[in-house]
Backbone as XML, in Angstrom:
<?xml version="1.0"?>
<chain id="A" units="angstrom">
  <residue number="1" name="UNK">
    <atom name="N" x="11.314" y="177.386" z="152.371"/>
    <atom name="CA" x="12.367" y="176.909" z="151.486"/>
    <atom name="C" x="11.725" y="176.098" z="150.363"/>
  </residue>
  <residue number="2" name="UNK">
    <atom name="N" x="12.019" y="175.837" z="149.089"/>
    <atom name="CA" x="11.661" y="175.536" z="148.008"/>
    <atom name="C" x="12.790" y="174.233" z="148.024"/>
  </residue>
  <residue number="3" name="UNK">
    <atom name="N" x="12.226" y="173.559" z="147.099"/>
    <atom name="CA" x="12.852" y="172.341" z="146.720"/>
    <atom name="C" x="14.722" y="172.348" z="146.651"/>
  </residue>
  <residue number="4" name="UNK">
    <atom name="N" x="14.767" y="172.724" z="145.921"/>
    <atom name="CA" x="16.253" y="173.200" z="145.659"/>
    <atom name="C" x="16.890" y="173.727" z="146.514"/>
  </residue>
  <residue number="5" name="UNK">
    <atom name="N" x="16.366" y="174.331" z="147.705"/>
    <atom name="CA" x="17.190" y="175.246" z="148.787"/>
    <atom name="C" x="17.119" y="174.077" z="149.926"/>
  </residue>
  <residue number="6" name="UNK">
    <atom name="N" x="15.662" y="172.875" z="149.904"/>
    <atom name="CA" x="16.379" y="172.183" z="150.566"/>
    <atom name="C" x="17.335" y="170.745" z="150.859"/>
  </residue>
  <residue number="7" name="UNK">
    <atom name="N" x="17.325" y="170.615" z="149.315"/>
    <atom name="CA" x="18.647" y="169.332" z="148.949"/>
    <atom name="C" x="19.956" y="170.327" z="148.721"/>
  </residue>
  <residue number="8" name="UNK">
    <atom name="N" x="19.986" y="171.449" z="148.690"/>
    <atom name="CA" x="20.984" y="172.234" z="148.847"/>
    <atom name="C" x="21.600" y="172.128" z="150.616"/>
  </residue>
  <residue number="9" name="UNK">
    <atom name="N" x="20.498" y="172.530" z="151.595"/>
    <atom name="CA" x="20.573" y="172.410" z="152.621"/>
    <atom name="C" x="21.130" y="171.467" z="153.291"/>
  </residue>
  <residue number="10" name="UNK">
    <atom name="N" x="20.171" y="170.142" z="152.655"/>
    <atom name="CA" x="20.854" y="168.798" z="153.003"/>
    <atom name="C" x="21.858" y="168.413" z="152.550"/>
  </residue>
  <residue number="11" name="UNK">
    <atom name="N" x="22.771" y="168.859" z="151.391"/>
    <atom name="CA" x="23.804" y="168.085" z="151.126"/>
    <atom name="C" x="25.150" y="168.859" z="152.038"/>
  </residue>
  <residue number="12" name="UNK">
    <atom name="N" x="24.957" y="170.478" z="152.071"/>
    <atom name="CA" x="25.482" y="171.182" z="153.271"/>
    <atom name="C" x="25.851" y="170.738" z="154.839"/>
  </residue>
  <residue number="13" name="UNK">
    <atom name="N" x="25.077" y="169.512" z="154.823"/>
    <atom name="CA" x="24.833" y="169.370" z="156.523"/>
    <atom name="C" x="25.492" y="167.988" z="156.008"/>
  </residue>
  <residue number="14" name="UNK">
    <atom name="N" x="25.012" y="167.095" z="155.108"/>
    <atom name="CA" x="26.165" y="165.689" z="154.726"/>
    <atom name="C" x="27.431" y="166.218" z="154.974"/>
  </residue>
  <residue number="15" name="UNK">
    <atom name="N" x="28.229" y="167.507" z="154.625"/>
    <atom name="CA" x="29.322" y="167.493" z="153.928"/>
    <atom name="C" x="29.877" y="168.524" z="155.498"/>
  </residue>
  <residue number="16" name="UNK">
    <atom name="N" x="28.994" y="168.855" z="156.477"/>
    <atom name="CA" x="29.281" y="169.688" z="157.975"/>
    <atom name="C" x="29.842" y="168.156" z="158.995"/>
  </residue>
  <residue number="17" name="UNK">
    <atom name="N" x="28.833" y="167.014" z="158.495"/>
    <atom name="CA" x="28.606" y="165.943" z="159.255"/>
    <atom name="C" x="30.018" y="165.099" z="158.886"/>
  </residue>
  <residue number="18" name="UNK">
    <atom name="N" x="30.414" y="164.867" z="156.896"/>
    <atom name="CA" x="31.951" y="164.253" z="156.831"/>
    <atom name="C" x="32.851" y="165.184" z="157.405"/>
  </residue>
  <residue number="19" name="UNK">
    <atom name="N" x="32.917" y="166.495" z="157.731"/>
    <atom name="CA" x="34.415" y="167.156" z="157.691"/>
    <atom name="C" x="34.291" y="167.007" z="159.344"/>
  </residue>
  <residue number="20" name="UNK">
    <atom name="N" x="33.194" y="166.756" z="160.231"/>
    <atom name="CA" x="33.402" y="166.478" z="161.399"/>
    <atom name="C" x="33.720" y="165.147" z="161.804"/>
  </residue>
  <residue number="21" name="UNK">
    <atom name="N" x="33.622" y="164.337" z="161.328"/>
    <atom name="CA" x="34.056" y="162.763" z="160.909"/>
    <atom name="C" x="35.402" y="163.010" z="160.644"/>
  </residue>
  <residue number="22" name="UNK">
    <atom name="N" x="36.087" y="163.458" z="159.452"/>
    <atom name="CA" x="37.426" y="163.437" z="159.166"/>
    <atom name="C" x="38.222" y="164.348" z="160.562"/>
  </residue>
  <residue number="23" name="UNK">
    <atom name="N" x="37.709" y="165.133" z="160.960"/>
    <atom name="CA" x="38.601" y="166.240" z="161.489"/>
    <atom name="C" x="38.369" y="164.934" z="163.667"/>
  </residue>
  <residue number="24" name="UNK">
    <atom name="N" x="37.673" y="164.028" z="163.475"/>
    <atom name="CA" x="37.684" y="163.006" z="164.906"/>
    <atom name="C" x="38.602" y="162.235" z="164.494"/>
  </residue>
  <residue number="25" name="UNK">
    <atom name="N" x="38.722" y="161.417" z="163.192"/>
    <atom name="CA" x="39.831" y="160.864" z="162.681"/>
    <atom name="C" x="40.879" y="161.302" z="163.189"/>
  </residue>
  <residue number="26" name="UNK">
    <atom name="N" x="41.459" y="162.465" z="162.928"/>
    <atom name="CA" x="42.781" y="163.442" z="162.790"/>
    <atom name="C" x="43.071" y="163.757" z="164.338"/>
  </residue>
  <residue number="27" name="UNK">
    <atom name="N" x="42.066" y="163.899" z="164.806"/>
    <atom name="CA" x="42.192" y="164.146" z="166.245"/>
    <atom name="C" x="42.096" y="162.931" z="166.990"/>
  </residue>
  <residue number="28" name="UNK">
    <atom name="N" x="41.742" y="161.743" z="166.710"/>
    <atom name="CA" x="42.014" y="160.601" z="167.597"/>
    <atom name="C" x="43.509" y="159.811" z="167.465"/>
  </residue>
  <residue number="29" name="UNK">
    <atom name="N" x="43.990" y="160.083" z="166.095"/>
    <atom name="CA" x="45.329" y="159.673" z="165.730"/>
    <atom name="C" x="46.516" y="160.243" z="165.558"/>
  </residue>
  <residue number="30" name="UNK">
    <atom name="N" x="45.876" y="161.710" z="165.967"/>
    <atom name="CA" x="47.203" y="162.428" z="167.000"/>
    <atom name="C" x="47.270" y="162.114" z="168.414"/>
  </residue>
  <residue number="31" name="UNK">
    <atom name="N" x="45.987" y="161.810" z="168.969"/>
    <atom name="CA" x="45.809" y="161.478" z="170.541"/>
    <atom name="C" x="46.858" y="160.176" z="170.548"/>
  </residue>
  <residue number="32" name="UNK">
    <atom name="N" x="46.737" y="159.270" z="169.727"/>
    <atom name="CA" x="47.621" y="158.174" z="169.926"/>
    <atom name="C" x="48.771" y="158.202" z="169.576"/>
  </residue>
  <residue number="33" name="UNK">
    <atom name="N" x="49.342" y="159.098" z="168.980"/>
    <atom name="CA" x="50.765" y="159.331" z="168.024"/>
    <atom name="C" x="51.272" y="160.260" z="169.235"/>
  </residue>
  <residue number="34" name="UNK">
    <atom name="N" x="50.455" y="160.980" z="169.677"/>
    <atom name="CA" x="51.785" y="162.143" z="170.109"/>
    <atom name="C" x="51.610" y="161.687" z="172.205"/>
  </residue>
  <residue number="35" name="UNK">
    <atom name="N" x="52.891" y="161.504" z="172.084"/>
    <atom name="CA" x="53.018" y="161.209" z="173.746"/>
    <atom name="C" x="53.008" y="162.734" z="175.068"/>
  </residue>
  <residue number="36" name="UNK">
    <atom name="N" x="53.037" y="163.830" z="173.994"/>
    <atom name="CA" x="52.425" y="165.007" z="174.696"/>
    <atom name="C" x="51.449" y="165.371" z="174.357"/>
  </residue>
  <residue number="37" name="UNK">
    <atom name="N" x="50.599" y="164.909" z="174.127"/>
    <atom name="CA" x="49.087" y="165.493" z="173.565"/>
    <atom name="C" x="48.577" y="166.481" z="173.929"/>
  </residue>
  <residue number="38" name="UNK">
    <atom name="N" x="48.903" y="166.511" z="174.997"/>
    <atom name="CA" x="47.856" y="167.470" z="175.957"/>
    <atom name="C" x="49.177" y="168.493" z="176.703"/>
  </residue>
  <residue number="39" name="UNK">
    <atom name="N" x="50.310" y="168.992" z="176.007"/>
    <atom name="CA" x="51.261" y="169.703" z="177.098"/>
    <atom name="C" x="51.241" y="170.949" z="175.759"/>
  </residue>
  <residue number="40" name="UNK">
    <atom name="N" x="51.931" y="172.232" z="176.066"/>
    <atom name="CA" x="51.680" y="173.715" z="175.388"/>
    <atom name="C" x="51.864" y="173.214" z="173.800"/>
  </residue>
  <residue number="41" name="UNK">
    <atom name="N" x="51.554" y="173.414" z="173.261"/>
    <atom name="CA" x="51.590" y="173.759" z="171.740"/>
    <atom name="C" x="51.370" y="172.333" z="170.947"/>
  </residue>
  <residue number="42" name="UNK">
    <atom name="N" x="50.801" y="171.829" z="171.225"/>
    <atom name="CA" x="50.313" y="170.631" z="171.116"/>
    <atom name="C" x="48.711" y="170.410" z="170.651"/>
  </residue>
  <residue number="43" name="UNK">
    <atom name="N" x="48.099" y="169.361" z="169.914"/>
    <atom name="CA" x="46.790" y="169.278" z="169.348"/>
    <atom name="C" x="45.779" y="169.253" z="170.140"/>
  </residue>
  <residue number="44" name="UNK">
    <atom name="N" x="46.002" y="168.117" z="171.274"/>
    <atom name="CA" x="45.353" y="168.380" z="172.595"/>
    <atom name="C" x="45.144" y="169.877" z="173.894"/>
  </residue>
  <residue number="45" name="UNK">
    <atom name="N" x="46.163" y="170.423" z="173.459"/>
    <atom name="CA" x="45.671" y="171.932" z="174.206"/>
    <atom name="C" x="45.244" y="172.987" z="173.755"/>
  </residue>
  <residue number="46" name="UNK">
    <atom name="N" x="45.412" y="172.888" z="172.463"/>
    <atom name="CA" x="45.022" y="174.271" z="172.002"/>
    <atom name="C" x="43.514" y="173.897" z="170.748"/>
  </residue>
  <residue number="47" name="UNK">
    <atom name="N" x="43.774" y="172.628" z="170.284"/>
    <atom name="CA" x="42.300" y="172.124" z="169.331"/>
    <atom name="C" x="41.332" y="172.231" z="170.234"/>
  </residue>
  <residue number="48" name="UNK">
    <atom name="N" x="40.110" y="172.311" z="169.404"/>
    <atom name="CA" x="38.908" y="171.331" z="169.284"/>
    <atom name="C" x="38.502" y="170.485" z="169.993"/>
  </residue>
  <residue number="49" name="UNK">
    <atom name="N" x="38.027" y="169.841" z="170.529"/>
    <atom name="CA" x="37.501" y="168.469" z="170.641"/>
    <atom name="C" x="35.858" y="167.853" z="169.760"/>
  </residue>
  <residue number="50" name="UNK">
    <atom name="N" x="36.517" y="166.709" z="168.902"/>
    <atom name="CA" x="35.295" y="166.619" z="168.137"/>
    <atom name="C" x="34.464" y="166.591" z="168.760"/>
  </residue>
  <residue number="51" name="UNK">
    <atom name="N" x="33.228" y="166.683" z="167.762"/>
    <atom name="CA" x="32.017" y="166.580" z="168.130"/>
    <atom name="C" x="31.029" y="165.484" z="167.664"/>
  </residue>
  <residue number="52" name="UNK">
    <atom name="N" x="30.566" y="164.855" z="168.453"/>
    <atom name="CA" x="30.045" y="164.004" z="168.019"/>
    <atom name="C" x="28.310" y="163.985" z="167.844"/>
  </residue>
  <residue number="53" name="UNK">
    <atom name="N" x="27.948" y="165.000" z="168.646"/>
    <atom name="CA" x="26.529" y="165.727" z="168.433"/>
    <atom name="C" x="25.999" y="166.835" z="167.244"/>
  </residue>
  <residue number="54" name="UNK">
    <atom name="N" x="27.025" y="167.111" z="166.762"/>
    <atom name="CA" x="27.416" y="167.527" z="165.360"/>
    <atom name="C" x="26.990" y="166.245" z="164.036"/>
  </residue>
  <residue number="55" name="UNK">
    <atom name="N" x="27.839" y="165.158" z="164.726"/>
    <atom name="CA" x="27.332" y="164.636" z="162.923"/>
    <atom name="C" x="26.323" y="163.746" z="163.646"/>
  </residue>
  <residue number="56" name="UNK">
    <atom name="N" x="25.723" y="163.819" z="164.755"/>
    <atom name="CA" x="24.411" y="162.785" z="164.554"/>
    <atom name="C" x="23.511" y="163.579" z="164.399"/>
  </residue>
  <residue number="57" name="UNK">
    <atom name="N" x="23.126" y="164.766" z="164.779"/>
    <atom name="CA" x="21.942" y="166.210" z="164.427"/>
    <atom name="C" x="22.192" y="166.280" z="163.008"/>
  </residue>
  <residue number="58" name="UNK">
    <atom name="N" x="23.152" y="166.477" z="162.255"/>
    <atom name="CA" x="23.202" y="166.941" z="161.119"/>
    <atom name="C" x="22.830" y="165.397" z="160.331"/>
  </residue>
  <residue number="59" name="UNK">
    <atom name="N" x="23.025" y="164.372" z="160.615"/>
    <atom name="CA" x="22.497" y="163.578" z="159.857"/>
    <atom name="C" x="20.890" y="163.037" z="160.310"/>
  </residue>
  <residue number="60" name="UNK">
    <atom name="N" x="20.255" y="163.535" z="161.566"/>
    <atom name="CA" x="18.935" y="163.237" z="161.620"/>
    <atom name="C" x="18.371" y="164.418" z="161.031"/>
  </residue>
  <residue number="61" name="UNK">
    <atom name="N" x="18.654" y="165.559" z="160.999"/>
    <atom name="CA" x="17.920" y="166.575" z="160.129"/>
    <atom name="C" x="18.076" y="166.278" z="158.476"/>
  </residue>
  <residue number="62" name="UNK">
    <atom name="N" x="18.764" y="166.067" z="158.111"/>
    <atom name="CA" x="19.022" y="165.356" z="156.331"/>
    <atom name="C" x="17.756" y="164.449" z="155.898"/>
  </residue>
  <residue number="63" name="UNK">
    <atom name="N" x="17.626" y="163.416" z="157.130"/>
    <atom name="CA" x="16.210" y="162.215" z="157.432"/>
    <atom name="C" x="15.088" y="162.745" z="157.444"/>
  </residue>
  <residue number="64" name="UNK">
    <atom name="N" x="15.287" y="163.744" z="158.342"/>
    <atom name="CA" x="13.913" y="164.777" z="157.962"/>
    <atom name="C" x="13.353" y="164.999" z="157.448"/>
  </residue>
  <residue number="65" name="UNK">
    <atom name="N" x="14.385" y="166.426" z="156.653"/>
    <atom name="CA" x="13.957" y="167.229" z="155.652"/>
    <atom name="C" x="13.743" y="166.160" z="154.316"/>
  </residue>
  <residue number="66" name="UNK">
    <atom name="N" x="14.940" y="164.847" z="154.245"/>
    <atom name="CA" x="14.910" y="164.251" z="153.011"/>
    <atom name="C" x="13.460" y="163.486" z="152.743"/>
  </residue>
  <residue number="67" name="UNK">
    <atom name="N" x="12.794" y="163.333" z="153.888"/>
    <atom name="CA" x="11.401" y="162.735" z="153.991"/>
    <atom name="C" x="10.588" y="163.959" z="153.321"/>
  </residue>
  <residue number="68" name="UNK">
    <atom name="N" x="10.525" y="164.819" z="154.073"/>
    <atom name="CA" x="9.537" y="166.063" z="153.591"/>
    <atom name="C" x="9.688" y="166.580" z="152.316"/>
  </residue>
  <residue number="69" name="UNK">
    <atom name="N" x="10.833" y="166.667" z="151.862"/>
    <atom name="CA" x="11.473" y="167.203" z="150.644"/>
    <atom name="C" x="10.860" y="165.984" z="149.203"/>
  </residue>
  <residue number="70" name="UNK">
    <atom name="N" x="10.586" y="164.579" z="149.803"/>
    <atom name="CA" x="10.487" y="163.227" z="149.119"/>
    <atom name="C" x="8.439" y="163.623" z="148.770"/>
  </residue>
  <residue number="71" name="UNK">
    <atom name="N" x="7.924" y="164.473" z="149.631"/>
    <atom name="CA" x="6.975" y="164.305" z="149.358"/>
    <atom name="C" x="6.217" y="165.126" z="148.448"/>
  </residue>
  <residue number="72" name="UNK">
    <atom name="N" x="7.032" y="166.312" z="148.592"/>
    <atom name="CA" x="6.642" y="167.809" z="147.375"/>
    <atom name="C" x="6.967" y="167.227" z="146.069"/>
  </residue>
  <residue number="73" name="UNK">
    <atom name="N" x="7.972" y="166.180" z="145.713"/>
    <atom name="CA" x="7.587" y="165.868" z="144.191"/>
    <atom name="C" x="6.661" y="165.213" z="143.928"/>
  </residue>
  <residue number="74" name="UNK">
    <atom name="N" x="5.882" y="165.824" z="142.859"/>
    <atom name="CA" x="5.217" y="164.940" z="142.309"/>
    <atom name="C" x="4.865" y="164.375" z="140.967"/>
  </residue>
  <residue number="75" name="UNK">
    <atom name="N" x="6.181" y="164.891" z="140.115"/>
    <atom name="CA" x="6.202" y="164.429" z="138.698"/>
    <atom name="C" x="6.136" y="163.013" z="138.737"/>
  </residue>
  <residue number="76" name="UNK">
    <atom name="N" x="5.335" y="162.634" z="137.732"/>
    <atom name="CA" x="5.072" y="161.196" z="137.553"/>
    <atom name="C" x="4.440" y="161.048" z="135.833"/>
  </residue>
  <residue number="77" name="UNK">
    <atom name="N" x="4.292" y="160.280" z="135.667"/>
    <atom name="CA" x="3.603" y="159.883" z="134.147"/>
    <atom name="C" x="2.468" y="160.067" z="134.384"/>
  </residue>
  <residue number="78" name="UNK">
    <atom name="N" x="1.663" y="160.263" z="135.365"/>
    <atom name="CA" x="0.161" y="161.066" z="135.951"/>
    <atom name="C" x="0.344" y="162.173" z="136.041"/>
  </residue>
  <residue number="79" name="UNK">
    <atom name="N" x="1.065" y="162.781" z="136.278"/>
    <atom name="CA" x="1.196" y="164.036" z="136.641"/>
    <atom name="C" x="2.310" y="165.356" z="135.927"/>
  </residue>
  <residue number="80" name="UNK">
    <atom name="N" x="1.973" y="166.494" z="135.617"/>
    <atom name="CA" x="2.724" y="166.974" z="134.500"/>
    <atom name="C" x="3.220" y="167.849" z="135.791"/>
  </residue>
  <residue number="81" name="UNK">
    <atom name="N" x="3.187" y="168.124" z="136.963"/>
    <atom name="CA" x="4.076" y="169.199" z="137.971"/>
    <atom name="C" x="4.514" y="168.237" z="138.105"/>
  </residue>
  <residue number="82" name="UNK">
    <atom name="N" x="6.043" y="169.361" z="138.991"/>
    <atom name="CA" x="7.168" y="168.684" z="139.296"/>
    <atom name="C" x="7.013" y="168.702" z="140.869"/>
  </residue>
  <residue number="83" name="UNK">
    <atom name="N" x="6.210" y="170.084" z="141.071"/>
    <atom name="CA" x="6.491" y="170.156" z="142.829"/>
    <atom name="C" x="4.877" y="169.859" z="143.064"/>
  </residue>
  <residue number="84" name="UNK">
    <atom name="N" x="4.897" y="169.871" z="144.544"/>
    <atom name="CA" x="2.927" y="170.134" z="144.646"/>
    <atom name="C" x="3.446" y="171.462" z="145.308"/>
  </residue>
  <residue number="85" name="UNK">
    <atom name="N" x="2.417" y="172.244" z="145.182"/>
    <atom name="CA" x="1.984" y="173.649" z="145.592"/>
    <atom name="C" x="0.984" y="173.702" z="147.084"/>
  </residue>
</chain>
């Protein structure tokens, strides 16, 4: 992967990591709102259950790659490349 494919990558996995965040929100405050949660046609029987191994993987791989990705630049006022090769 080249530079661009992987802050592309990483901002993909930020934005896998908020919609799994919003969508525990939604699902913890129906758990408390609805007094059948869990009976037929209801959020609790037929959803999801978040995930919470979802947004901590997707945000230690971001740490990662954002480290590795931090080190291929090398434009500087020394230096006329942008990437190292």
């Amino acid at each position: 992967m080249n530079v661009k494919e992987q802050i592309d990558y990483m901002i993909q996995s930020l934005q896998l990591a908020k919609s799994e965040i919003e969508y525990a929100e939604k699902y913890m405050n129906a758990k408390k709102e609805d007094k059948d949660f869990y009976q037929w046609n209801h959020m609790g029987y037929d959803a999801r259950q978040p995930n919470g191994t979802i947004i901590r993987e997707s945000l230690k791989m971001v740490g990662r790659l954002a480290n590795i990705t931090a080190g291929k630049v090398t434009l500087s006022s020394y230096s006329d490349k942008l990437f190292e090769e």
